[in-house]
C-alpha positions as CSV (number, residue, x, y, z in Angstrom):
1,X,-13.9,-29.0,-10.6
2,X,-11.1,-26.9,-9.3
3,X,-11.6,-25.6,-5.5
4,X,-10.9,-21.8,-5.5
5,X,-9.6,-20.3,-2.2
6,X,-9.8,-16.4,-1.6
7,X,-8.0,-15.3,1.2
8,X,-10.6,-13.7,3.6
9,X,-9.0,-10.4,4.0
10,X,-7.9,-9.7,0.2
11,X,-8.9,-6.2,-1.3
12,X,-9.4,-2.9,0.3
13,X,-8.2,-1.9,3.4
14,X,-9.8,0.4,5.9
15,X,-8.0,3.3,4.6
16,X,-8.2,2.2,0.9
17,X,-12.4,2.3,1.3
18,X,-12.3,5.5,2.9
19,X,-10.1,7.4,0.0
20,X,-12.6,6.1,-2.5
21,X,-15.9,6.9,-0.5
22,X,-14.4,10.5,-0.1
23,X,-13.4,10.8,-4.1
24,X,-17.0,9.7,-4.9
25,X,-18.1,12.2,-3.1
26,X,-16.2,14.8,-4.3
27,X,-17.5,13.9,-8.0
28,X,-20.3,15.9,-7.2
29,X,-18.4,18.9,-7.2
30,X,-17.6,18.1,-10.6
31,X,-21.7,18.8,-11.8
32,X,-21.2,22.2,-10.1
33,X,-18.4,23.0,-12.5
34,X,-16.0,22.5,-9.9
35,X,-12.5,20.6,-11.2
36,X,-12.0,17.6,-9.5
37,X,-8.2,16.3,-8.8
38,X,-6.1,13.6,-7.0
39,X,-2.6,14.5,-6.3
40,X,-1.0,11.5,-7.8
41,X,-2.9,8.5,-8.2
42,X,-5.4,8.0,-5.4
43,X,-4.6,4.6,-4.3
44,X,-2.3,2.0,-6.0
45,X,-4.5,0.2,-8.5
46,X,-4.6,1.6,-11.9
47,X,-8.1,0.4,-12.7
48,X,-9.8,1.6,-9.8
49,X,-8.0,5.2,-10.5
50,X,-9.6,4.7,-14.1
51,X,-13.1,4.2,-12.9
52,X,-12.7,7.2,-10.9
53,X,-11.6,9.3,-13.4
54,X,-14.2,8.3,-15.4
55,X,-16.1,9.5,-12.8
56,X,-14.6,13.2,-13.4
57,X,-12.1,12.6,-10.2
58,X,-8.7,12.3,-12.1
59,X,-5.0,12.6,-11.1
60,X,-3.6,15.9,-11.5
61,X,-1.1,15.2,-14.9
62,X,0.8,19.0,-15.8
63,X,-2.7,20.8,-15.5
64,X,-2.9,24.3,-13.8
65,X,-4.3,24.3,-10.4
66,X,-6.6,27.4,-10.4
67,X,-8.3,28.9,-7.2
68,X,-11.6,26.8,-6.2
69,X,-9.9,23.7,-7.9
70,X,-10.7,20.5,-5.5
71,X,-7.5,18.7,-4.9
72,X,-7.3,15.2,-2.7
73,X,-4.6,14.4,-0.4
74,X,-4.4,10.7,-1.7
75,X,-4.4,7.7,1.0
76,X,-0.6,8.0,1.4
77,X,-0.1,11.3,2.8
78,X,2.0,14.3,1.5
79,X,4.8,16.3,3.6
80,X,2.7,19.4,5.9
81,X,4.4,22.4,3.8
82,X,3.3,20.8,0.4
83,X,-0.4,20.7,2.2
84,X,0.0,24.3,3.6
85,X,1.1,25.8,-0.1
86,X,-2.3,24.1,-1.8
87,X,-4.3,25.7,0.9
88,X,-2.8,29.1,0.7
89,X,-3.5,28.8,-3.2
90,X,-6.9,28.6,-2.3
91,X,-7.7,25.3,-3.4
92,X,-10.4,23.3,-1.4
93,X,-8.6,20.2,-0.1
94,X,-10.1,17.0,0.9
95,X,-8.0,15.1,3.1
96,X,-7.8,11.4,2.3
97,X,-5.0,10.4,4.3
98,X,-5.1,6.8,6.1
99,X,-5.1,7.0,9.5
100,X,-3.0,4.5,10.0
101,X,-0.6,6.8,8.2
102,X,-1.4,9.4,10.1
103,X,-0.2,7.6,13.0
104,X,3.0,7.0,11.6
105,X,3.6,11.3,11.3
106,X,2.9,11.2,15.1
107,X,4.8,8.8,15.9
108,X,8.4,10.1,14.0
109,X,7.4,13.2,15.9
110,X,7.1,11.9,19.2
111,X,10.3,9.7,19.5
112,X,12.3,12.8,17.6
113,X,11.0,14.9,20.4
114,X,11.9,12.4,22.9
115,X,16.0,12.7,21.3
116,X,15.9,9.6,19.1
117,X,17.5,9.5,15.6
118,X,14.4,7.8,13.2
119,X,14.6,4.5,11.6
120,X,12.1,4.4,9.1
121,X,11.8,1.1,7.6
122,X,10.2,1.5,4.1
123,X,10.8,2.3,0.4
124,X,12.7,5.4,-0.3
125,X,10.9,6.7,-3.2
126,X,7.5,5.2,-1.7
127,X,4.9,8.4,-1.8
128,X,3.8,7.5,2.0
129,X,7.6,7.4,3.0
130,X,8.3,10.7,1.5
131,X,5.2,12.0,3.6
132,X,6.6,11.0,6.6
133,X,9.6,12.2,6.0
134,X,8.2,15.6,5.6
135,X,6.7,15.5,9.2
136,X,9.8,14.5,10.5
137,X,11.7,17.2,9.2
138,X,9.0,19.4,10.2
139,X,9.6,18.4,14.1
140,X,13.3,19.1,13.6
141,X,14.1,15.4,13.6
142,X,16.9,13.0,11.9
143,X,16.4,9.8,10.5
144,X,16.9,7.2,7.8
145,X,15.3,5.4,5.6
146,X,15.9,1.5,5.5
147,X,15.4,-0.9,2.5
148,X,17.8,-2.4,3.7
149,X,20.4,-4.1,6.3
150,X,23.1,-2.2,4.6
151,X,21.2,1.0,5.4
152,X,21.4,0.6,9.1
153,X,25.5,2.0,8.8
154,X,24.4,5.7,9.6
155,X,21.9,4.5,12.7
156,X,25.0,2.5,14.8
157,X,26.4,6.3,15.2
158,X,23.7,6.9,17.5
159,X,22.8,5.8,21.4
160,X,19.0,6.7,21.1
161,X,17.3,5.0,18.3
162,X,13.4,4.8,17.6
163,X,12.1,2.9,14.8
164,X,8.9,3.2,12.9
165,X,7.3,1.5,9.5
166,X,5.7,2.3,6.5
167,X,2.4,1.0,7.5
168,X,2.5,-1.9,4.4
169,X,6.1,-3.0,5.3
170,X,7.3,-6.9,5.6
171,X,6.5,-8.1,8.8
172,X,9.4,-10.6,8.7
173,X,11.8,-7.7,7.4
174,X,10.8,-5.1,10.4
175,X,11.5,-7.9,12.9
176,X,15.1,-8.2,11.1
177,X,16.4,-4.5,11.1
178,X,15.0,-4.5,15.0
179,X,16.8,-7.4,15.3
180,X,20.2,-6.0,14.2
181,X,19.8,-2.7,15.3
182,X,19.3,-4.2,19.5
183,X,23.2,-6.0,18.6
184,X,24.6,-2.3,18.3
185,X,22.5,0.5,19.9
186,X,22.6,1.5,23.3
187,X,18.4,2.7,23.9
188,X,16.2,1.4,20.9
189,X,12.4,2.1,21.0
190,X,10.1,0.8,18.9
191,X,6.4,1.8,17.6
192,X,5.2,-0.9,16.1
193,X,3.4,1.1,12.7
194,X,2.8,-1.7,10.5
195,X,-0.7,-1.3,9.9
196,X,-3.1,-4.8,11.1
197,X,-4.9,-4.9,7.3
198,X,-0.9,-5.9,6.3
199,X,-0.1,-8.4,8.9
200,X,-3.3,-10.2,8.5
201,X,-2.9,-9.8,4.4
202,X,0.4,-11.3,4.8
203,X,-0.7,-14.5,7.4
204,X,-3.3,-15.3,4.8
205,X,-0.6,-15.8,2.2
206,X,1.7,-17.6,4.6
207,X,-1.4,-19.7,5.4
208,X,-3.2,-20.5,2.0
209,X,0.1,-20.3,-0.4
210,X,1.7,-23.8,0.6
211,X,-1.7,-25.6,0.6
212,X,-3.0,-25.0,-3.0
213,X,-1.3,-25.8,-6.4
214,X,-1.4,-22.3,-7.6
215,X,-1.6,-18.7,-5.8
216,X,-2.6,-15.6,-7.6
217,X,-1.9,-12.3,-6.1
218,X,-4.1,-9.5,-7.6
219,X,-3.0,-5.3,-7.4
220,X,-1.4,-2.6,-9.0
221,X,2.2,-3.5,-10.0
222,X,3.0,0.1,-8.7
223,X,1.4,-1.5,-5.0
224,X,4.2,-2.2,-2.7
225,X,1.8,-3.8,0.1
226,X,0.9,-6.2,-3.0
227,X,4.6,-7.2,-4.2
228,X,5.3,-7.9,-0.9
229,X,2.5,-10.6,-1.0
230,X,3.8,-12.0,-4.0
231,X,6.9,-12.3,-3.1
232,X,5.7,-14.2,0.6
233,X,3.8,-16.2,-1.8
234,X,6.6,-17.1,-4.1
235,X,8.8,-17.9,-1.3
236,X,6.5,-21.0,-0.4
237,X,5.2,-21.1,-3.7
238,X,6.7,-21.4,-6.9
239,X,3.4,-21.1,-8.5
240,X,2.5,-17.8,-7.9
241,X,1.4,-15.3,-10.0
242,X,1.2,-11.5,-9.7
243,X,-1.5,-10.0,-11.8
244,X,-3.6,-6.8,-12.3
245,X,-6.4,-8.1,-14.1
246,X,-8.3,-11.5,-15.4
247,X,-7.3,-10.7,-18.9
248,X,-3.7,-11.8,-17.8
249,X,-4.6,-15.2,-16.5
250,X,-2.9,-18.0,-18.3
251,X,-4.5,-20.5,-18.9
252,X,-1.6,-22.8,-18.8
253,X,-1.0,-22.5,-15.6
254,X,-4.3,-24.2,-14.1
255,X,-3.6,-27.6,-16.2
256,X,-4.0,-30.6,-14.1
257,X,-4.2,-28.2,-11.0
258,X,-6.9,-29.1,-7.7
259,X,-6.8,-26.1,-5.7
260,X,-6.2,-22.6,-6.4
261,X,-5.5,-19.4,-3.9
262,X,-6.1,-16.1,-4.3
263,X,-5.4,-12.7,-2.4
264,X,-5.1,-8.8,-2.9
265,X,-3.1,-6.3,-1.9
266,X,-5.0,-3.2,0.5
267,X,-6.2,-1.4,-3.3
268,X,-7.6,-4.4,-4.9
269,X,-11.2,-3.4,-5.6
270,X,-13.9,-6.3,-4.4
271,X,-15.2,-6.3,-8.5
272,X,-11.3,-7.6,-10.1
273,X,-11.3,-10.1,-7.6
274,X,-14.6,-11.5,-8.4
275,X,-13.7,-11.1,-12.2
276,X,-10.3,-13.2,-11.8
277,X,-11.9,-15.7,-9.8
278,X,-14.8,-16.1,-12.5
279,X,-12.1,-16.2,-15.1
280,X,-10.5,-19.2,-13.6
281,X,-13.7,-21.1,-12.7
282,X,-14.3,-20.3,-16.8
283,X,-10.8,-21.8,-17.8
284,X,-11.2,-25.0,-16.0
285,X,-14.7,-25.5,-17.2
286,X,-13.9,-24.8,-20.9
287,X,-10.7,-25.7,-21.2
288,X,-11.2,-28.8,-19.0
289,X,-7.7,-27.7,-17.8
290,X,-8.0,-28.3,-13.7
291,X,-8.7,-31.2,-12.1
């Protein structure tokens, strides 16, 4: 029978667990005829936003905020004026920030106030990048954006740099654009803000991917923390598979296979894992597919 691996530290985050506890509690506004509403979805996994929606906590989709409306700051973080506006609209807003992300806000804030143009390494249109960006402005700061080596033009300007991460960056990519940027600035500073749940994600993958036959990476194709494991995995791997769901196993790939590894990105609930895995362990027992 095929040995299935599962990475010890796949599935929800810190952060991720604390935005759904708090929008399972706010469903009980919804039996007091209190709206209930995510601002965008609430983490990055599509099913789990279902489940909550079927739950009466649902993504706010073109409908009119009205006064008394319950509105969630989802796990990413928005800019401060957008959270100012809903308040002063009356809304009651639950804050389900990470703090991990929060740190991040601080920490743009502090090394603007200390004269350093901002590095932020991360995804441009990324919802938690656009939040942080938001602060920064906020604290009268400047500062890029990096996907990118190329991106770095605009910071080599500068004699005081400070660099910062979205929390579910590469590990292997931050340590690049530090890298480059210590060749051409005068004072770089640092703040580490890649958040532990990632690193540890990531060493799993780096770990468990060039020891089995196939690795499956489970999460939301919208989850950046969970491309980022596929594409580690893929590096060491050329079996690896990025999937949302069991239903998009194939079975093909688990012919004549001995060991199989699976992980999740930070929004992976702990009930898709256990389905993909028992989807497997079917395949190889019906199919008689896996070694």
């Amino acid at each position: 029978m095929v040995e299935i691996i599962v990475a010890p530290n796949a599935g929800f985050c810190f952060g991720v667990k604390r935005a759904v506890k708090l929008a399972e509690e706010s469903s009980s506004f919804t039996r007091k005829g209190v709206r209930v509403y995510t601002l965008g979805p609430i983490i990055h996994n599509p099913q789990e936003v279902r489940r909550l929606a079927s739950k009466g906590v649902k993504p706010l989709e073109g409908e009119e905020l009205k006064e008394g409306d319950a509105i969630i700051i989802r796990s990413h973080g928005i800019p401060p004026d957008k959270e100012r506006e809903l308040r002063k609209r009356g809304l009651r807003v639950i804050d389900a920030t990470c703090p991990y992300v929060k740190a991040v806000h601080e920490a743009v804030c502090k090394l603007s106030e200390e004269g350093y143009f901002i590095v932020l390494v991360g995804e441009k249109n990324h919802p938690e990048v656009i939040g942080t960006l938001g602060y920064l402005r906020e604290c009268g700061g400047e500062g890029i954006v990096v996907e990118s080596l190329e991106d770095l033009k605009e910071a080599f300007k500068y004699e005081k740099v400070g660099v910062v991460s979205q929390t579910t960056q590469s590990e292997k990519f931050f340590k690049e654009v530090v890298g480059e940027l210590a060749l051409w600035v005068k004072e770089l500073k640092v703040i580490n803000t890649i958040c532990n749940a990632t690193s540890v994600r990531q060493e799993d993958v780096y770990r468990i991917a060039p020891e089995v036959d196939v690795m499956i990476i489970i999460g939301g194709k919208n989850s950046g923390n969970t491309r980022r494991l596929y594409n580690i995995s893929k590096s060491l791997n050329p079996n690896s598979y990025h999937i949302e769901t069991a239903e998009e196993l194939d079975p093909s790939w688990f012919e004549g296979v001995k060991k199989v590894g699976i992980t999740a990105g930070a929004s992976t609930p702990d009930w898709i894992i256990e389905s993909v895995r028992g989807k497997i362990e079917e395949i190889c027992r019906e199919l008689s597919y896996c070694s």
